[in-house]
C-alpha positions in Angstrom: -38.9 -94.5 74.8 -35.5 -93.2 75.5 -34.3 -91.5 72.1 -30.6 -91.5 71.1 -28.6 -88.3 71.9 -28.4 -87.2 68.3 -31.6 -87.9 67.7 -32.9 -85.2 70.4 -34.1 -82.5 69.0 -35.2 -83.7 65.7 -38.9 -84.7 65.0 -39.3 -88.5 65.0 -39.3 -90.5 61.8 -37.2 -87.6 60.2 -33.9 -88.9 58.7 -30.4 -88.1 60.7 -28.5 -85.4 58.4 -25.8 -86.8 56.1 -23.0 -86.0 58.8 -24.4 -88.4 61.0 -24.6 -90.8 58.4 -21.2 -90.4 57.1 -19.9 -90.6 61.1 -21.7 -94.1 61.7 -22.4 -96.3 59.0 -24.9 -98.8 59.9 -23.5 -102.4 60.3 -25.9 -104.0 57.5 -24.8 -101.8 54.8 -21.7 -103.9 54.2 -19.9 -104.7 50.7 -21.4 -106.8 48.2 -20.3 -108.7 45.0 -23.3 -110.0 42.9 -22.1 -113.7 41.2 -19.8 -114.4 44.1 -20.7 -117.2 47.1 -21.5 -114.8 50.2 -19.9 -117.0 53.2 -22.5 -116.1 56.3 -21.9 -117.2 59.9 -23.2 -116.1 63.3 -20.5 -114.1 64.1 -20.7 -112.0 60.9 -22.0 -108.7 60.9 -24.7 -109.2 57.9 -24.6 -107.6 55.0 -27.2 -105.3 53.0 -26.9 -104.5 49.2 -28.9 -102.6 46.9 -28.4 -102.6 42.8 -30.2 -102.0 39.8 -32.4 -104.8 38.5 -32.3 -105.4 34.3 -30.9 -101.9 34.4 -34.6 -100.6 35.4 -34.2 -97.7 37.3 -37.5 -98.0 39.2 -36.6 -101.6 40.4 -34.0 -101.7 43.3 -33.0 -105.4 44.7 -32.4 -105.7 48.2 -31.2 -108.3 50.4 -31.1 -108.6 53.9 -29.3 -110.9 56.5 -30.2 -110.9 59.8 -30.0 -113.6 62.5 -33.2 -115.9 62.4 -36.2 -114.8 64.7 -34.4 -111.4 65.2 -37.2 -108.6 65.7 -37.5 -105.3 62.9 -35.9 -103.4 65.3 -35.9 -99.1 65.3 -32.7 -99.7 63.6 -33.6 -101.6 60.6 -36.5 -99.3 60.5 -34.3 -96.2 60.6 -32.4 -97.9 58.0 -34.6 -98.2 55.8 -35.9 -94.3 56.4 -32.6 -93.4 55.4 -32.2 -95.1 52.3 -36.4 -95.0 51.1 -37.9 -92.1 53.0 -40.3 -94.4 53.6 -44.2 -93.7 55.1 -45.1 -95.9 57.5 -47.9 -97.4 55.4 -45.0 -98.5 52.9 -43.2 -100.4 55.6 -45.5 -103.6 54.8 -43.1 -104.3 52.0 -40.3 -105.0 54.3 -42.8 -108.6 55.5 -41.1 -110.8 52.4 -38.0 -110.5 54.5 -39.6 -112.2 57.7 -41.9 -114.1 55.8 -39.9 -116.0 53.2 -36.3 -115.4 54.6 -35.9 -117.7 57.6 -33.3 -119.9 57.5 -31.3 -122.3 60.7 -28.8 -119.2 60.9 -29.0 -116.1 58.9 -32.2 -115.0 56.4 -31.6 -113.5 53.3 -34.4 -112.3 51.3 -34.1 -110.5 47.7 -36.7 -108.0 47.5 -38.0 -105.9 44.5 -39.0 -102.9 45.0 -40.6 -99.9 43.1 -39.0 -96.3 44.2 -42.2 -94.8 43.2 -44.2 -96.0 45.4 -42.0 -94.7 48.5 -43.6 -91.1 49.5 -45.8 -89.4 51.6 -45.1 -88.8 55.4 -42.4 -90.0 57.4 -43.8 -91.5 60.8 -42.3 -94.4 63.4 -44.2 -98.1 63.2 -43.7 -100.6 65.9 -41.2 -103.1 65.9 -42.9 -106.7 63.7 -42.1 -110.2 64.3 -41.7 -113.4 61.8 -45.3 -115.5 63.2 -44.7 -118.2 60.6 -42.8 -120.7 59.1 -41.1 -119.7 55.8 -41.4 -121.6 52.1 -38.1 -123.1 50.9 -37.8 -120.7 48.4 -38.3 -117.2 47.2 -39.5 -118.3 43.5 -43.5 -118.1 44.4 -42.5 -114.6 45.8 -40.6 -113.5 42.7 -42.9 -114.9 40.1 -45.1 -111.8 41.7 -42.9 -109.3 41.7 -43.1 -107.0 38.7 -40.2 -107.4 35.9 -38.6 -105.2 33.4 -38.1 -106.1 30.2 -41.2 -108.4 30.7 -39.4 -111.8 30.9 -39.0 -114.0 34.0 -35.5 -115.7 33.0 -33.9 -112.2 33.2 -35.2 -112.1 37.2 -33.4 -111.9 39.9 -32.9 -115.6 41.7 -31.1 -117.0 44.8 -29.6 -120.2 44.1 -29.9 -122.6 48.0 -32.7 -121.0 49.8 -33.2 -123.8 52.2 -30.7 -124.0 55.7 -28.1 -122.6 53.6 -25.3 -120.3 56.0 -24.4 -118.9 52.8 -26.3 -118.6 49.5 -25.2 -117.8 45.5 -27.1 -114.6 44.5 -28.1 -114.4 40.9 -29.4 -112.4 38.5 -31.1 -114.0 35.9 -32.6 -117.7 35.9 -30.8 -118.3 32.2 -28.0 -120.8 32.7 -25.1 -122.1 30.4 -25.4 -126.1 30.5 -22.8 -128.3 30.7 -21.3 -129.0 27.2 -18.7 -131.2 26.1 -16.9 -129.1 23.3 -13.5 -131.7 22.4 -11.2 -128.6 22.6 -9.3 -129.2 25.7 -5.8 -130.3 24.0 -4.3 -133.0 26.2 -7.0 -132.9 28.6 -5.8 -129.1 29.8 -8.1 -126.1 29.5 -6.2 -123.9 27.4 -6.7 -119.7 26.3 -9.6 -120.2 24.0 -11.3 -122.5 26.8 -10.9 -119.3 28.8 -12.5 -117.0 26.3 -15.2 -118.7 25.4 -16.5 -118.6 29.4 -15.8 -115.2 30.0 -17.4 -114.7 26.8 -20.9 -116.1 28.2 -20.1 -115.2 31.7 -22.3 -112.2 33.3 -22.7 -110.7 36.4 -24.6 -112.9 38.7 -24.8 -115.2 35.8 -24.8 -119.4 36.6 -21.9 -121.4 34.3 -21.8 -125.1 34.7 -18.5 -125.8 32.8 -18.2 -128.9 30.3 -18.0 -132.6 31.9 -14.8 -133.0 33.4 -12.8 -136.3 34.3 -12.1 -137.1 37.8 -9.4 -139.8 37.0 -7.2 -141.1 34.0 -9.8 -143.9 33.8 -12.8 -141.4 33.4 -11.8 -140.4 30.0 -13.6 -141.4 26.9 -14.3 -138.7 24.2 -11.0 -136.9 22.5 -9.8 -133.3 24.2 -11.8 -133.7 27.3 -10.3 -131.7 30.1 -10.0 -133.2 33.4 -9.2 -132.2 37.1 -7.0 -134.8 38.8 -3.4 -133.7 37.9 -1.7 -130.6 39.5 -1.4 -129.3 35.4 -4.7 -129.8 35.2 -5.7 -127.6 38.5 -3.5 -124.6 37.0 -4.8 -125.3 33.9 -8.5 -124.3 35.3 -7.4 -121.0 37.0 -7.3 -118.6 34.5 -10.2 -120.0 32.8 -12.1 -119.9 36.4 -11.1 -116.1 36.9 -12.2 -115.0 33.6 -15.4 -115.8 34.7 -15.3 -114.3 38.0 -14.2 -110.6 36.7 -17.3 -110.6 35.3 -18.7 -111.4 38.2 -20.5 -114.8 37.0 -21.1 -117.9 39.2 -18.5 -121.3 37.8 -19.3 -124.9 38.4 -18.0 -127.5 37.4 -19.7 -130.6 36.2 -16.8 -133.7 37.2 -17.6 -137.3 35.3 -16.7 -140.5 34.9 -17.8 -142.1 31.5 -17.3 -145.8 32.9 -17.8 -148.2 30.0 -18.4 -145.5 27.3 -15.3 -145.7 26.2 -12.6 -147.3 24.4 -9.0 -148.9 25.0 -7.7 -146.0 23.4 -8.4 -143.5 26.0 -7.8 -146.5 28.9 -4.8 -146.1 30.8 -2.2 -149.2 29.1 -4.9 -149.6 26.8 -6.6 -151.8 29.1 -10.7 -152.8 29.0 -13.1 -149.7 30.4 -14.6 -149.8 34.3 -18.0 -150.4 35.0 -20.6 -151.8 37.2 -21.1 -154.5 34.6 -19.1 -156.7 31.7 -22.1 -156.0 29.2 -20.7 -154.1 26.1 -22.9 -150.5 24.7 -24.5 -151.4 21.3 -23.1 -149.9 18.8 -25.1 -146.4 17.9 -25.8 -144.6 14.8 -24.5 -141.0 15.3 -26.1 -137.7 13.9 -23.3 -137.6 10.8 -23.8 -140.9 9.6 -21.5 -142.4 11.5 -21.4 -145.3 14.0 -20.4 -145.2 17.4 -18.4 -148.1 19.4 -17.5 -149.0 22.4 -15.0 -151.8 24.3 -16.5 -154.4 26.2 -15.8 -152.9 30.1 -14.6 -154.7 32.7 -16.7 -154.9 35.9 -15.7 -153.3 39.2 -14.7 -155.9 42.2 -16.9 -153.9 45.3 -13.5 -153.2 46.8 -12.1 -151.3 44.2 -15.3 -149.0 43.9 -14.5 -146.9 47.3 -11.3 -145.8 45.0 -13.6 -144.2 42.1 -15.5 -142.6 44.9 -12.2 -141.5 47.0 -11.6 -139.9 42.6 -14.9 -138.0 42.8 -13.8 -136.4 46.5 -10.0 -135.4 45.2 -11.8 -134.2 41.7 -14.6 -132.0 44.1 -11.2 -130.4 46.7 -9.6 -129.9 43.4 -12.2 -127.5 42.2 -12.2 -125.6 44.7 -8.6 -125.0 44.7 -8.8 -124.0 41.2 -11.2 -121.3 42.3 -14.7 -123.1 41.3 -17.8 -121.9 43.3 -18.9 -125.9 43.3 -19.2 -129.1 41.8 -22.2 -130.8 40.0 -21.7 -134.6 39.8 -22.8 -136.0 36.4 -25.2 -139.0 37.3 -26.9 -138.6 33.9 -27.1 -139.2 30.1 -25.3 -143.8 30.6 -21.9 -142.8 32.3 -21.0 -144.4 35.0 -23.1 -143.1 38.0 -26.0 -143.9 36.0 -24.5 -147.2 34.7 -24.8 -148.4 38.7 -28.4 -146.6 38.9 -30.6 -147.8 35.8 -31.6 -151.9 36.0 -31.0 -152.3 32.6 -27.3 -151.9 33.0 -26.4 -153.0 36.4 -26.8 -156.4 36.8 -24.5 -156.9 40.2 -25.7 -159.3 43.2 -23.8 -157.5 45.7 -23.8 -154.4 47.9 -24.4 -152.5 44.6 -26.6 -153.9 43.0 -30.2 -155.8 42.6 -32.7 -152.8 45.0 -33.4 -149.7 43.9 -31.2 -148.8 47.1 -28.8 -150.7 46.4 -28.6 -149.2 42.7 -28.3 -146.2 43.9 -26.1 -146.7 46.8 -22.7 -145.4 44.5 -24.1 -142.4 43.5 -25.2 -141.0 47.0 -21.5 -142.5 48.1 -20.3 -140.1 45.6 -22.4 -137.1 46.1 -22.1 -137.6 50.0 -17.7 -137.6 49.7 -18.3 -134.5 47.8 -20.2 -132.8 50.2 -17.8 -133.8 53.0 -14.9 -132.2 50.9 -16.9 -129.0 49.7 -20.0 -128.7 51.5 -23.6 -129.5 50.7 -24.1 -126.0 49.5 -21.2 -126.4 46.8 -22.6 -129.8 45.2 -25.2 -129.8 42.7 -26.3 -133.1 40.6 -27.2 -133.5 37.3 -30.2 -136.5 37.2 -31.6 -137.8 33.7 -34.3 -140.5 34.9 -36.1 -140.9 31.9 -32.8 -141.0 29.5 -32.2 -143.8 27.5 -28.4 -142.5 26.0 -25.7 -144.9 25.5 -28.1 -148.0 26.0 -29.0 -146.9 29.8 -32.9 -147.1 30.9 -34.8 -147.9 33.9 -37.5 -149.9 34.1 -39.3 -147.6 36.4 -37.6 -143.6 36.0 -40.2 -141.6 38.0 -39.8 -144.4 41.1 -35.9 -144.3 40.2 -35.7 -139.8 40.0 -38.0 -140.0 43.2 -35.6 -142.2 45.4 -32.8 -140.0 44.2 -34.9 -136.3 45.2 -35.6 -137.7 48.7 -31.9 -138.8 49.5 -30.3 -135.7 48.1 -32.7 -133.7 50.7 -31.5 -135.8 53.1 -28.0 -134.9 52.3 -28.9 -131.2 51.3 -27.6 -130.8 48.2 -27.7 -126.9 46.8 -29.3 -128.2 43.6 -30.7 -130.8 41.3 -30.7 -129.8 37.3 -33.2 -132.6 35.7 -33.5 -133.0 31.8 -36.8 -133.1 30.1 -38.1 -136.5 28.5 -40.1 -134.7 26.3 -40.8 -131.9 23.7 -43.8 -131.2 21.9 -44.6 -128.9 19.0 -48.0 -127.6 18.5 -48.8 -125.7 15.6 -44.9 -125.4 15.3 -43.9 -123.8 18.8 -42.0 -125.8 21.7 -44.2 -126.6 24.2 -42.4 -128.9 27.4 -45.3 -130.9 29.1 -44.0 -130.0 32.6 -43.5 -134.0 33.0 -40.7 -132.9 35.9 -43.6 -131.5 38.4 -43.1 -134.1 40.9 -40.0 -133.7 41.2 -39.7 -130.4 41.3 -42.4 -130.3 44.1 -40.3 -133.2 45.9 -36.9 -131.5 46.1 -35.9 -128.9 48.6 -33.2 -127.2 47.1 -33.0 -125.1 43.7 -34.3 -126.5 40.6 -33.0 -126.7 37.5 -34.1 -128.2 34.1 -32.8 -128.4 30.7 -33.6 -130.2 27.5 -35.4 -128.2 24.3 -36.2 -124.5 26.0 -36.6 -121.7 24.2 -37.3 -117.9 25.4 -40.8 -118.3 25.2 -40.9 -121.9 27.2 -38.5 -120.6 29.7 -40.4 -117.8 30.8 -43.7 -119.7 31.0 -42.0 -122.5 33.2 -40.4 -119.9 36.1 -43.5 -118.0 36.1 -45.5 -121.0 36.6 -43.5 -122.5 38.9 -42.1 -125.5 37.5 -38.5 -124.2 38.2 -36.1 -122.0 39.3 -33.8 -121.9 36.9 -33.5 -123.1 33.0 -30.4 -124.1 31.3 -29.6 -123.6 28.0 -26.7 -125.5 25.6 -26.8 -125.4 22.1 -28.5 -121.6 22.1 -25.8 -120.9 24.6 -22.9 -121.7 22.4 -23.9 -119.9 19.5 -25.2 -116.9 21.7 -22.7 -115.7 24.4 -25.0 -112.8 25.3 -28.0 -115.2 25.3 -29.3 -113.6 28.6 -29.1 -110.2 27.1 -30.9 -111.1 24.2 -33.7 -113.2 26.1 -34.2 -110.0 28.0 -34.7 -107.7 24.5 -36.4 -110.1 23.0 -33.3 -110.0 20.0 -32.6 -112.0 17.2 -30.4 -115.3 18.1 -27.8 -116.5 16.4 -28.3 -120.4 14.5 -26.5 -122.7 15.9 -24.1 -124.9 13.9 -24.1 -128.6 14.8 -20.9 -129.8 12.5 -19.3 -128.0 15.2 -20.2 -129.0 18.1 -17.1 -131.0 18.7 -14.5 -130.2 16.2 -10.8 -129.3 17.7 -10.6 -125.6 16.3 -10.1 -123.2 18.8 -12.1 -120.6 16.9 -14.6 -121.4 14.4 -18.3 -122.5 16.1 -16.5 -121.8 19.8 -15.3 -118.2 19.9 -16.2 -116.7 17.0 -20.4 -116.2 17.4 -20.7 -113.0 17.5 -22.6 -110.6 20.2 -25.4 -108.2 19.6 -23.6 -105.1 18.4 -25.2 -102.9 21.3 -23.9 -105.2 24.0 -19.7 -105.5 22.4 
């Protein structure tokens, strides 16, 4: 009703000239870094981005923030005149924002759009309002939109959708696993460490680094690196900012192996910690040979708030080494899983005997991280159906469950889940989707892992069973794996014999990249 004075004069819907834009710069179009954490708070002017998508140049992402319940206002309407030229019949698209976007304090919604569809006449449309609740994610939006290069893993994803204040934009759903690779020399990350990160790290790209100890008692495998010494903080820097110049999103997975381990790697050479006295069997390894273990010594309850107080220092000294968050390893038998699975823990106290009870000493541990970090810095890694280093459940989907509905409580950013099963069918992967409960149960982002290929990891975000997929073993021996899942190249073979040999070079640095992407 009462027009601007620079707009008098000038028919309505048209576009201010480029002085004008130049003059004022609307607040929303602020700075943004893809594959960094975006900190968001109240008192923040938001921030609005646009980039290429898969290097399609009909495909723009945007996202918006704006406080929660706030009305499309002539401004934001103008704003997005001056960037699209867009007819009022087109301004429908801009409903994903208020529709799947609200959030306790700022929405962000990532929107794809198609340039060619923006013509036609410029006209004025009245100011909309978000009527509904929205989903806890974007991915049933996404799995919509349309995709270059034909594959969903190479879409654009936002990593803790759900009353986040800040969120971890990315832009594929192809993530490097956690790997243990024995070629961290006294426990320090050294210059090959470093390369071969920034070798897989991308822009907007998701790294979980390898399993890393939270204490001297933690270790158990030769040239693990771990994060409780002030060395071992410095240590992680460089290899930490490799990643980030190219713009990837670093966790960092922090362990403790408990009683899969030996005197050898025991401080003094004393007996292993666990929740239990009862030894690992020996196993039979791929290579013939066999695996053993000391007979651990079981935790008294009042030296178990200690390895959780090791968990919190281990989660602050992440972040100090420049990590964007911390996934806590309660899978695959160490010793968060040793204290969940009723086959191992066989305590009649506090910690033991319920499925609560079981479980009580991981959500202690997650929870101290989350009051170091923040809930939207701590991820967990779950493997309910695992049976590794003699660890099962008697009941896994009742055991994974329990787990989903307390980490909601305490709103962890994500939960990455391992398949129990692969199936081939007339020679192709096929993954029976045996995680859908869960998936539907949790709140936060989804990951899973365990025997994907291209082919399985498309068909599982566009279905829905996931948000994100990681990788490990095509990983390692493809360092431009998202790349090549979005051409549909050749990958590289793996090599298994070295998997966990000490050279710094040969099967860790040295697989080589598609020629067109060096």
């Amino acid at each position: 009703r009462h027009r601007p004075k620079e707009e008098q004069g000038r028919r309505p819907g048209a576009a201010p000239p480029a002085t004008t834009m130049e003059a004022k710069p609307i607040p929303l179009l602020t700075p943004y870094t893809m594959g960094r954490f975006r900190l968001s708070h109240r008192s923040v002017s938001p921030p609005f981005a646009v980039r290429l998508v898969s290097e399609a140049a009909l495909y723009h992402r945007f996202a918006f923030h704006f406080p929660i319940n706030s009305l499309l206002t002539p401004s934001l309407q103008q704003l997005i005149h001056l960037l699209c030229s867009a007819p009022a019949s087109h301004l429908h698209l801009a409903t994903p924002i208020t529709r799947f976007s609200r959030r306790e304090s700022f929405c962000q919604c990532e929107v794809l759009l198609s340039l060619s569809q923006w013509s036609g006449r410029r006209e004025r449309r009245a100011p909309t309002r978000c009527s509904m609740n929205c989903p806890h994610s974007l991915h049933a939006w996404l799995s919509s939109c349309p995709m270059s290069g034909g594959s969903r893993l190479v879409s654009a994803c936002t990593s803790g959708l759900t009353r986040r204040p800040h969120a971890v934009p990315l832009h594929a759903r192809v993530v490097h696993a956690p790997l243990t690779r024995s070629r961290c020399y006294g426990n320090l990350p050294g210059e090959h460490v470093a390369r071969y990160y920034s070798q897989r790290a991308s822009d907007g790209g998701l790294l979980i680094a390898e399993s890393t100890g939270v204490s001297e008692t933690a270790q158990g495998y030769p040239n693990t690196p771990g994060i409780w010494t002030r060395g071992q903080v410095e240590a992680w820097k460089p290899v930490v900012q490799g990643v980030h110049r190219k713009g990837g999103v670093f966790f960092c997975q922090i362990w403790h192996v408990g009683r899969a381990s030996t005197y050898d790697y025991q401080p003094n050479g004393q007996a292993p910690i666990s929740c239990t006295d009862k030894q690992i069997m020996p196993a039979v390894q791929d290579n013939g040979t066999v695996e053993e273990f000391s007979a651990p010594r079981r935790l008294r309850e009042d030296e178990i708030p200690q390895i959780i107080n090791d968990f919190r220092l281990a989660s602050r000294n992440c972040m100090e080494a420049g990590f964007d968050g911390v996934e806590i390893h309660c899978a695959f038998g160490y010793l968060i899983e040793q204290f969940m699975k009723d086959n191992v823990n066989d305590r009649t106290d506090k910690y033991g005997g319920s499925m609560e009870n079981r479980c009580r000493f991981a959500l202690e541990v997650i929870q101290a991280a989350i009051d170091e970090v923040g809930a939207d810095r701590v991820g967990v890694r779950l493997s309910p159906y695992s049976n590794c280093l003699d660890c099962w459940d008697s009941d896994p989907d009742a055991l994974g469950m329990y787990m989903i509905h307390a980490m909601n409580k305490l709103g962890v950013l994500y939960c990455s889940m391992v398949e129990p099963e692969v199936v081939k069918v007339d020679g192709k992967v096929q993954i029976p989707y045996k995680l859908l409960h869960f998936r539907k149960a949790f709140a936060g982002t989804f990951i899973v892992a365990g025997g994907y290929n291209r082919e399985e990891g498309n068909r599982a975000v566009s279905e829905g069973y996931t948000d994100l997929v990681a990788y490990g073993k095509w990983f390692l021996a493809n360092p431009d794996l998202p790349k090549r899942f979005e051409l549909n190249a050749p990958l590289n073979k793996y090599d298994r014999s070295t998997f966990y040999t000490p050279d710094p070079v040969v099967g860790y640095t040295d697989y080589p990249f598609l020629s067109l992407s060096v």
